[in-house]
N, C-alpha and C positions, 0 to 999 in steps of 0.2 A: 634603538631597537627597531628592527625590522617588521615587515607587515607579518605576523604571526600566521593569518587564513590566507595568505598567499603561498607564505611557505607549505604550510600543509597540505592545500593542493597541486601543489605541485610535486609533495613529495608523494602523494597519494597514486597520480598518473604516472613517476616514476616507480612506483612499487608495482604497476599495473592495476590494482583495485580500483580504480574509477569505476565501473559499471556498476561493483559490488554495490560501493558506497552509494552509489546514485540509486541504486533497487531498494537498498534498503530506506533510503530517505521518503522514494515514492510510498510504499509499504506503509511506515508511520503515516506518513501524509494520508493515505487512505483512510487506515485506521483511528484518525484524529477525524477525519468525515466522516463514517461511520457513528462516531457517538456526539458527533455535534447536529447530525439528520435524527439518530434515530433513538439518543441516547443508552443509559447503562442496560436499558435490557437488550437492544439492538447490537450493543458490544460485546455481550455473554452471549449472543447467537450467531453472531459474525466475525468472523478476524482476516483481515488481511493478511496472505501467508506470502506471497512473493509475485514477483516482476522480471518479466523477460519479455525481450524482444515485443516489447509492447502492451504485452498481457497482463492484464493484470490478474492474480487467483485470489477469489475469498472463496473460505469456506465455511459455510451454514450451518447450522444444527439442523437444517429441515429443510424441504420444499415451499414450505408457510416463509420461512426466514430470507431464503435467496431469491421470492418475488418478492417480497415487500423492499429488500436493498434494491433489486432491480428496478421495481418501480419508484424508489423515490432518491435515488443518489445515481447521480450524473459522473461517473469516477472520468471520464475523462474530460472534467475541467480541469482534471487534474493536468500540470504539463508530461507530456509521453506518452498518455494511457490510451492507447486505442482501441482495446475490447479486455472486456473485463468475462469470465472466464467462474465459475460456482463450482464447488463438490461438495457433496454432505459428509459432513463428518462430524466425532465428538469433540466439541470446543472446549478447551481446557485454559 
């Protein structure tokens, strides 16, 4: 039996979804820093919504919420994340 996560990645960059896949991986990735900095209340006021071209989007319930992520989560130790990016909205 063959390597299983080679074949998939490479069936993945032939289906063209690499970027997808890799946005979403960062996304989670966020969203796992997110409630290991600021835990379950900081995850019901934050969510990482998406990643492109560097950016990463969370969006806040509040202006209270998107300084306190800002001041205390470093999103890009994350790998790729070069400026991370806030809008208010209601987290569901």
């Amino acid at each position: 039996m063959g390597n299983l996560g080679g074949t998939f990645d490479k069936r993945i960059k032939q289906l063209g979804l690499k970027k997808q896949v890799d946005a979403s991986m960062i996304v989670a990735e966020a969203q796992s820093l997110i409630k290991t900095k600021l835990g379950q209340r900081g995850e019901e006021n934050l969510k990482a919504i998406s990643f492109r071209k560097g950016v990463l989007k969370v969006a806040a319930s509040n202006n209270v919420w998107a300084a306190e992520c800002q001041g205390r989560i470093n999103f890009k130790e994350l790998e790729k994340i070069e400026q991370t990016r806030y809008v208010i909205m209601t987290i569901t």
